[in-house]
C-alpha positions in Angstrom: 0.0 0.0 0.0 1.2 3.1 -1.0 1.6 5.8 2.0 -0.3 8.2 2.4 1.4 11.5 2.7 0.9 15.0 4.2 1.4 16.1 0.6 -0.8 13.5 -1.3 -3.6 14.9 1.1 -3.2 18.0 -0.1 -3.2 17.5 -3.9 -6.7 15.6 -4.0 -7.8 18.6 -1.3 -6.8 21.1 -4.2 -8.0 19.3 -7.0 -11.6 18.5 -5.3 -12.2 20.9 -2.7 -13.2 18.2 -0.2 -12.1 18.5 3.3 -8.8 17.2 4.4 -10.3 14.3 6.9 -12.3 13.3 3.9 -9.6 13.1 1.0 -7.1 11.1 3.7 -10.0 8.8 3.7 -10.1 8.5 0.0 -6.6 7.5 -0.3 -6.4 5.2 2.2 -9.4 3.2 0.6 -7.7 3.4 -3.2 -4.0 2.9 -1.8 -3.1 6.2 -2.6 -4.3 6.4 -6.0 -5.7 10.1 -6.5 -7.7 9.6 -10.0 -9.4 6.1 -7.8 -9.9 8.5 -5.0 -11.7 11.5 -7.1 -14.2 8.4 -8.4 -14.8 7.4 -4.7 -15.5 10.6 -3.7 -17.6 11.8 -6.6 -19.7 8.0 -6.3 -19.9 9.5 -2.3 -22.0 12.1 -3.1 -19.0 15.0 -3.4 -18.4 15.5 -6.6 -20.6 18.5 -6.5 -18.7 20.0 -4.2 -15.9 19.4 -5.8 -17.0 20.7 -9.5 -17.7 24.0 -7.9 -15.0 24.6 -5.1 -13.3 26.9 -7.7 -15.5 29.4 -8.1 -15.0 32.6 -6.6 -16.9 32.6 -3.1 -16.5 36.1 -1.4 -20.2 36.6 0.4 -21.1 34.8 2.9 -21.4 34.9 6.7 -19.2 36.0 9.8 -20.4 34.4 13.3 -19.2 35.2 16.9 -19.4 33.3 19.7 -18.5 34.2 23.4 -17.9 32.1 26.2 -17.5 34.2 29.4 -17.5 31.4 31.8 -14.6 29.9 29.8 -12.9 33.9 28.7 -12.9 32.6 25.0 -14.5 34.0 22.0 -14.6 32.9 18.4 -14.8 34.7 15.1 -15.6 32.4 11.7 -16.1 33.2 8.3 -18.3 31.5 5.9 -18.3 32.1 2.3 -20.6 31.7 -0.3 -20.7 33.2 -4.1 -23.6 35.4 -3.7 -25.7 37.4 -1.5 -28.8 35.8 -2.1 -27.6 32.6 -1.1 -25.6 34.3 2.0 -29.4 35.4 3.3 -31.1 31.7 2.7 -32.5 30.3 6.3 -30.4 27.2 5.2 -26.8 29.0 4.9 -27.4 30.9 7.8 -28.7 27.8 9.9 -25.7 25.8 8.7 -23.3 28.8 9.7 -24.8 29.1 13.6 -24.4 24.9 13.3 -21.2 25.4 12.6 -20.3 28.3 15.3 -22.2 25.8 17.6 -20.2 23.4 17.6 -16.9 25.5 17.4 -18.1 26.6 20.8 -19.5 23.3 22.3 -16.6 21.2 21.4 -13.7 23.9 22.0 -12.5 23.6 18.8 -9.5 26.5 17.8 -8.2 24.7 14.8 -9.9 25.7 11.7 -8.8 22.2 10.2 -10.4 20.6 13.0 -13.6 22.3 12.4 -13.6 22.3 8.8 -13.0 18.2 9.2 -15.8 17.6 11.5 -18.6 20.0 9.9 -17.6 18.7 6.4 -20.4 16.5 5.8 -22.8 18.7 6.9 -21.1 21.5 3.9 -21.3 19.0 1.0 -24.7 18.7 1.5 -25.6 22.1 1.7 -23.3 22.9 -1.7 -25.8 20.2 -3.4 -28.8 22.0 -2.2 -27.7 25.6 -2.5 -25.8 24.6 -6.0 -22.8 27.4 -4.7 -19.2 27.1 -3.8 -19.4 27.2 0.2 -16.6 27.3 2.4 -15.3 27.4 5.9 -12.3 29.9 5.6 -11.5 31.1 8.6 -11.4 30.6 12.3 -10.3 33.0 14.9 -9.8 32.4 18.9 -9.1 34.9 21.8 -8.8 33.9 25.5 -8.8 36.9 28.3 -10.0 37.3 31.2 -12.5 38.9 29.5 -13.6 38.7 26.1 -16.2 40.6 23.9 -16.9 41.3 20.3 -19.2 43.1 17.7 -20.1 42.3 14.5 -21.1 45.0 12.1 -24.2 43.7 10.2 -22.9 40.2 8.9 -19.6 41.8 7.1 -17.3 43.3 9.7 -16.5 41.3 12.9 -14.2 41.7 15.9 -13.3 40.1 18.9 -11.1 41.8 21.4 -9.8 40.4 24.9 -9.0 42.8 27.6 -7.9 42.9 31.6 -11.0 42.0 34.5 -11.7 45.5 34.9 -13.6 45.9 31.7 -17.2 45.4 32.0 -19.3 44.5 28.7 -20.2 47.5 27.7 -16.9 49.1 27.6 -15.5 45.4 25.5 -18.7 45.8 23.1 -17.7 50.1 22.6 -14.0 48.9 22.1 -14.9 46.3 19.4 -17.0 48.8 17.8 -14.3 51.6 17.7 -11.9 48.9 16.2 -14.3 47.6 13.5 -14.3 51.4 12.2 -11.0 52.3 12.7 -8.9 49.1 11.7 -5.6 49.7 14.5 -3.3 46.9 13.6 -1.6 46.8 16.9 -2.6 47.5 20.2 0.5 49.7 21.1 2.6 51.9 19.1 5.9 50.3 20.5 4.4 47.0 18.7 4.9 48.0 15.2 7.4 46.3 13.7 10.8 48.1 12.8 10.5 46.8 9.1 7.0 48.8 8.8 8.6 51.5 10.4 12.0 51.6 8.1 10.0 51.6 5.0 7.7 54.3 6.0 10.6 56.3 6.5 12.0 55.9 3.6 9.3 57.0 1.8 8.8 59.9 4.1 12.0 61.1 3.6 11.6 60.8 0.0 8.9 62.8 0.2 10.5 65.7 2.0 13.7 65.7 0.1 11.9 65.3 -3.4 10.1 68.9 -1.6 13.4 70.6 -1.6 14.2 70.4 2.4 17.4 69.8 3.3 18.6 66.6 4.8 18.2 68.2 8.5 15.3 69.5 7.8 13.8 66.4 6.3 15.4 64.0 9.1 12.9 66.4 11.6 9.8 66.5 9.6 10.0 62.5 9.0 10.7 62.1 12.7 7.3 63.8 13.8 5.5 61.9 10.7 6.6 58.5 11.9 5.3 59.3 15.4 2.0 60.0 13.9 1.9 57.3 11.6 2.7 54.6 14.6 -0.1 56.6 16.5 -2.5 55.9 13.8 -1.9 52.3 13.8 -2.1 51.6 17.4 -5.4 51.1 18.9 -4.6 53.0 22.2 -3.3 55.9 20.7 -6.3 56.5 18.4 -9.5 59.2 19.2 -11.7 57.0 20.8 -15.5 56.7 18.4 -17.1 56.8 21.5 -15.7 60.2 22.0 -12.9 61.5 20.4 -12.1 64.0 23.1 -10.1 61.2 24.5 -7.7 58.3 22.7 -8.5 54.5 23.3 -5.7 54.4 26.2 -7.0 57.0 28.3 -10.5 55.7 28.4 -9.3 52.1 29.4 -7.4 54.0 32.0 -10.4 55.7 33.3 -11.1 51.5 34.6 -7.9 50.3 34.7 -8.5 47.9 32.0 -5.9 46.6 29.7 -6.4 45.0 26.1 -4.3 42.3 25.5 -5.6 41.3 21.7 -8.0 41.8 19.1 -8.8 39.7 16.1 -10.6 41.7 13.1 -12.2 40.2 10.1 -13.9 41.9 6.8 -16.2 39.7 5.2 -14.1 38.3 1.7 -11.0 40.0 2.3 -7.8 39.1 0.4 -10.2 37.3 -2.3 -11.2 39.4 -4.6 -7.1 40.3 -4.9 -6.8 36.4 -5.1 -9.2 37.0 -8.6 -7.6 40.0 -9.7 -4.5 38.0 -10.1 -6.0 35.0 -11.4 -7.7 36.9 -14.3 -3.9 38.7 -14.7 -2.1 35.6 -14.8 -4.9 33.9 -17.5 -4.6 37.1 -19.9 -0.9 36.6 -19.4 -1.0 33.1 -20.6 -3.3 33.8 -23.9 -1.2 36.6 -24.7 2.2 34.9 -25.3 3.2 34.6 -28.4 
């Protein structure tokens, strides 16, 4: 019998969609053979899945769950190719399922979940005749945790220190849903971002006509801002901008200690951009 490798696995997952749980079992019951496997699967009852898990799938669902008792949250993105089906009791029944039992059985590895709601998926891709997929999974322990979503496209989890009550977690998720921060403090931004911001700052002011001295200054105070843009506790607070983020978890003497964000279909529709590039590349060679 042949064995059955990591990187076997993954070659039937790319060329039929299927789960990775699903397409180990394939191979082990064809001895490794992929085309054997791709018949099994499709005689299964998959090959619908399969024949569409290429299509473009950017709308969808994004479902939060919080577990106090336990300080955990979790944040999952489902994806289907349109907005009609993304509004279907069905989808959205199969999504809570799915958030369910993320929540029930602990599960923080989206493998893991993808694996054991897999089933449930394939049938819903034959009823629903769309690409649907469980991208991503994200999971925050605190000692407290909260989260907002923003209709069914923006959603955010955020852990933070005892001292901050609901209320002030739910106004915090909120403000970082608006306001994307990527890190929580400006000393966290890497020194790479910050290098290559000043380079192009100080291009900037030199291309302006300062002097070197004169640019080194005005890049100096630019970077401080730019670092203060990015970090959540240095930003006007939404709920009022009188104050920054920082100072109103002072007021309680609350810390956050990390924040998950998600946009419904982010990165894709770059991942299709380049796709279309690299098929116009191909026809147009001589």
């Amino acid at each position: 019998m042949a064995e059955i490798t990591a990187t076997l696995v993954k070659t039937l997952r790319e060329r039929t969609g299927a789960g990775m749980m699903d397409c180990k079992k394939a191979l082990i019951s064809t001895q490794g053979d992929i085309e054997l496997a791709i018949d099994a699967m499709r005689k299964a009852g998959q090959a619908t899945a399969a024949k569409r898990a290429g299509r473009s799938a950017t709308e969808g669902n994004l479902i939060l769950k919080i577990d106090q008792s336990q300080g955990a949250g979790w944040l999952i993105e489902i994806n289907c190719e349109t907005d009609f089906v993304a509004k279907e009791a069905a989808f959205l029944a199969f999504c809570q399922r799915v958030a369910d039992r993320a929540l029930a059985e602990q599960i923080t590895d989206l493998d893991a979940l993808q694996a054991t709601c897999e089933a449930e998926r394939v049938a819903l891709v034959a009823q629903c005749g769309e690409n649907i997929q469980i991208r991503r999974l994200a999971t925050l322990r605190g000692e407290r945790v909260g989260g907002y979503l923003h209709g069914q496209r923006i959603g955010v989890l955020v852990a933070a220190t005892q001292a901050a009550d609901a209320e002030l977690l739910k106004q915090i998720a909120m403000h970082i849903a608006a306001n994307k921060p990527a890190y929580i403090q400006p000393h966290e931004v890497p020194t790479a971002v910050i290098d290559r911001e000043r380079e192009v700052q100080l291009a900037i002011a030199l291309q302006s006509g300062k002097p070197q001295e004169i640019a080194e200054k005005m890049v100096a105070g630019r970077l401080l801002k730019f670092t203060s843009e990015l970090a959540l506790t240095e930003q006007p607070f939404l709920m009022d901008n009188t104050q920054r983020v920082g100072e109103r978890l002072q007021t309680v003497g609350a810390t956050v200690t990390a924040f998950t964000r998600f946009e419904l279909g982010e990165g894709l529709e770059k991942a299709s951009v380049d796709f279309a590039e690299a098929v116009t590349a191909v026809a147009e060679r001589p």
